[in-house]
N, C-alpha and C positions, 0 to 999 in steps of 0.2 A: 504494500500500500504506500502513496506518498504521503511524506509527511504532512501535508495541510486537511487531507482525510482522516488522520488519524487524530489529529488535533480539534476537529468539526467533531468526530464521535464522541471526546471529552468532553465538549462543549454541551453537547447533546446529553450525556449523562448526568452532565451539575443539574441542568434544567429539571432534567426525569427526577432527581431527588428531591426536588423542590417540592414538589406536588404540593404547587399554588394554584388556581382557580383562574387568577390575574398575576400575571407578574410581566416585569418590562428589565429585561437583559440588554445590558451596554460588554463587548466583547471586541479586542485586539483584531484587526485584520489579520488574515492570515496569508503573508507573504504577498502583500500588494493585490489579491484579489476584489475583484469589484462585481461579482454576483457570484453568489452566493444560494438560489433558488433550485439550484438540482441538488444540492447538500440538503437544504431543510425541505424539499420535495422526499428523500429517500428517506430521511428521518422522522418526520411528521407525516407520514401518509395520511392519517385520518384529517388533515387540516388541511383548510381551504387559505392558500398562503396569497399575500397581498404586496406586490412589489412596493414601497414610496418610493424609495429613493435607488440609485445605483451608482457610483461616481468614487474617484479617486478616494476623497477623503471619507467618505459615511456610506454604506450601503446599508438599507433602513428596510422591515419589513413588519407583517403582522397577518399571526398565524392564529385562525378561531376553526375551532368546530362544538359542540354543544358543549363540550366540556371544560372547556380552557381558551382563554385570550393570552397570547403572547405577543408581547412587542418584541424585538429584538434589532439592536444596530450594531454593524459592526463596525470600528472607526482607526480609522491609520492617526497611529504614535495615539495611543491613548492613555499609555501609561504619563504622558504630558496635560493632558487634559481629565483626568479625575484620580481623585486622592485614593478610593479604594483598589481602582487598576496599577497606579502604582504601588500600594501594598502588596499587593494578589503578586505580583511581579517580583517581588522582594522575595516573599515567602515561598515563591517557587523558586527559585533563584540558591534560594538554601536549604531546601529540598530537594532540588538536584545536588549542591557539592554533597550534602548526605549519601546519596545515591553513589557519588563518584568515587566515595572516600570506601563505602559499601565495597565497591566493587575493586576498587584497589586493594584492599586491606582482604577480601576473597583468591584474587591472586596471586596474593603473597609482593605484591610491585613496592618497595621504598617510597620511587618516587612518587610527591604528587601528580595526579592528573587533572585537567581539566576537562576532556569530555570532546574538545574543541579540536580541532589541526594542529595544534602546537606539538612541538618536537618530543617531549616527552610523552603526551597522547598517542603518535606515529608509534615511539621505539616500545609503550605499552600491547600496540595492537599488534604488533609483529612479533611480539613475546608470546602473546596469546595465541594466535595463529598457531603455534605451534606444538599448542601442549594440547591436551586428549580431554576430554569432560568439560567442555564447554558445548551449549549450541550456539552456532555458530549465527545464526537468527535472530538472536538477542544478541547481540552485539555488532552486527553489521549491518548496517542497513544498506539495501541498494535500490539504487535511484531511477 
């Protein structure tokens, strides 16, 4: 799967936990996309989805069927423009080094990693590459 699919089904599960009646979701673009409508089409089938807006900065929608009204906008750089997106962003942020530190500290690797291209991330995944009991799935992803 690419990653901005896989990032739309997260998205899609906060909402399912929700289970609000009415709720209005403010959500990061993901990777400069600007529709969004075959995403929340395969995810909300049962709702009748309502384009407003489509556009670089804000793609805006609103998804009802008898049981639920959802707003939903997604907006480029929005951890600049609302205080709880820049939280949400933080705390993932250190939820991932958790993660990374998880998986460092599982392979036995010294050094830090960050998760990222950097050189020490490379000589990590070429370490691993070659040892046995790993899937190899969860950890590589291809594009």
């Amino acid at each position: 799967y690419k990653k901005g699919f896989i990032d739309f089904i997260g998205f899609y599960d906060i909402i399912e936990m929700a289970k609000k009646k009415e709720i209005e979701v403010f959500a990061g673009k993901i990777g400069g996309m600007k529709r969004y409508f075959s995403f929340l089409k395969y995810k909300f089938p049962q709702h009748s989805i309502k384009i407003i807006e489509e556009g670089k900065e804000i793609s805006k929608y609103i998804l009802k069927n008898e049981k639920s009204f959802i707003k939903i906008s997604f907006v480029e750089d929005i951890e600049d423009k609302l205080f709880f997106a820049a939280l949400s962003s933080i705390i993932g942020k250190y939820i991932r080094e958790l993660m990374m530190e998880s998986i460092r500290r599982s392979f036995g690797i010294k050094d830090r990693i960050s998760g990222y291209r950097d050189r020490k991330t490379v000589r990590f995944l070429e370490i691993i590459r070659n040892k046995e009991n790993y899937f190899e799935m969860c950890v590589f992803r291809k594009k």
